[in-house]
C-alpha positions as CSV (number, residue, x, y, z in Angstrom):
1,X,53.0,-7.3,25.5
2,X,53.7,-7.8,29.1
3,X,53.3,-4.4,31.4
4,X,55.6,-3.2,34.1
5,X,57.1,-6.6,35.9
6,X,54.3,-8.8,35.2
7,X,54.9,-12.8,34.0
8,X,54.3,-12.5,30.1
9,X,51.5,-14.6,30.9
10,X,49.2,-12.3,33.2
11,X,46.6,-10.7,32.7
12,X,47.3,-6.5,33.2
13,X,44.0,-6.0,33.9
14,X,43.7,-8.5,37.0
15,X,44.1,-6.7,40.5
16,X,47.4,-7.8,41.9
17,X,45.5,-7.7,45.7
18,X,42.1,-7.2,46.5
19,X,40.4,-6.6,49.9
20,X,37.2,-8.0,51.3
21,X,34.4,-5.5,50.0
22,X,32.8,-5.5,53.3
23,X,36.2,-4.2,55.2
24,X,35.7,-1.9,58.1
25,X,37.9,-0.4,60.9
26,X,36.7,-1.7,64.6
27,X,35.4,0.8,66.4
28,X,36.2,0.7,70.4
29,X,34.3,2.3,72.5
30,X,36.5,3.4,76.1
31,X,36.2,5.0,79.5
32,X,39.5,6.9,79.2
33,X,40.7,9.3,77.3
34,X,43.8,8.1,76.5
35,X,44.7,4.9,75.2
36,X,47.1,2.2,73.9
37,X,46.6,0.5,70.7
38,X,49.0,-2.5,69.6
39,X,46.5,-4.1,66.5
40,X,45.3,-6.8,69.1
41,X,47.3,-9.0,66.8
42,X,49.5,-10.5,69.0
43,X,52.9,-11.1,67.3
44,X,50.9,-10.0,63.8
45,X,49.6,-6.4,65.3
46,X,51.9,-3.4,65.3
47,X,54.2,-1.7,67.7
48,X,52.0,0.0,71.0
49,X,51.5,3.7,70.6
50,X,49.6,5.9,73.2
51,X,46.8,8.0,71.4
52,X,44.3,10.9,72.9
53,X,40.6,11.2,72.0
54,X,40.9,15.0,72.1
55,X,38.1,17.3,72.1
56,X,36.1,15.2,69.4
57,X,35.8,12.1,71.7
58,X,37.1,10.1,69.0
59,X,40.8,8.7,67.4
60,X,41.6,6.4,64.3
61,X,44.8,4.5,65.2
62,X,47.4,5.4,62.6
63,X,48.5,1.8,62.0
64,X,45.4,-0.2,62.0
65,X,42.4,2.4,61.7
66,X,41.0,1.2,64.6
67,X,38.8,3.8,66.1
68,X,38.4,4.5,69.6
69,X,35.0,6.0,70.7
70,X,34.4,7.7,74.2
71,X,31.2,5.9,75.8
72,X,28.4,8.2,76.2
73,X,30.1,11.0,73.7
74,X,27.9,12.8,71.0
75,X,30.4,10.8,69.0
76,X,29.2,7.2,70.5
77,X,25.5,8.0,70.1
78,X,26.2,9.1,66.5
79,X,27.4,5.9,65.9
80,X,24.4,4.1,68.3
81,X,22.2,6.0,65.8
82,X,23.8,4.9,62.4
83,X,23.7,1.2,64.0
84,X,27.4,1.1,63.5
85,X,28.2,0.3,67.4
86,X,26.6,-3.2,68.4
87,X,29.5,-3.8,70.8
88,X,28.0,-3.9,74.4
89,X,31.3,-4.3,75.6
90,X,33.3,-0.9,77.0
91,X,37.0,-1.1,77.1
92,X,38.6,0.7,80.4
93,X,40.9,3.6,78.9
94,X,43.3,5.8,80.9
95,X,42.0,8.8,82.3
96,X,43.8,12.6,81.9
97,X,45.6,12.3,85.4
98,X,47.3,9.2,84.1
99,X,45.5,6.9,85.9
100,X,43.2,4.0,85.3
101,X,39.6,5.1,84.3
C-alpha cells in the first residue's frame, strides 16, 4: 500500500533526496569585519546580505552556511589546528568604519 503521495510503485523506504556524505560549509577566512555574502553562485547563489563577525570572530551565512573566519582570530587558529582551513587565500572584508579593510 502506497504511503503519503508516493507512485504505487516506490519503494517508502528509499530517501526521496540524499546529500553527498562528505558535505561541508566553506569556511572564508577575511580581513574585515563585516562582510557580504551572495552564495558565489552567480545567478544560482542567493540574494546579498551584509553579516558582522561580532565578538566571536566568526559568522555562518544564513542562506548558504558559509562561514566567514577573521584571519589571525583564536577562531582561525582553531580551525588551523583541527586542519579544517587549507585555504591560503584571505578574502578582503570591510572594516567597522565602513571602509575597505
Amino acid at each position: 500500500m502506497p504511503s503519503g503521495n508516493l507512485p504505487a510503485n516506490a519503494n517508502p523506504d528509499t530517501p526521496l533526496h540524499t546529500a553527498p556524505a562528505e558535505l561541508s560549509p566553506e569556511v572564508i577566512r577575511v580581513t574585515g569585519r563585516r562582510v557580504a555574502c551572495d552564495g558565489g553562485g552567480g545567478a544560482m547563489g542567493h540574494p546579498r546580505v551584509w553579516l558582522n563577525l561580532g565578538d566571536d570572530d566568526h559568522v555562518t551565512c544564513p542562506y548558504c552556511s558559509r562561514e566567514y573566519i577573521l584571519a589571525g582570530s583564536a577562531h582561525d587558529k582553531a580551525m588551523d589546528d583541527q586542519g579544517g582551513n587549507d585555504q591560503g587565500e584571505v578574502e578582503q572584508g570591510v572594516d567597522d568604519q565602513g571602509g575597505e579593510g
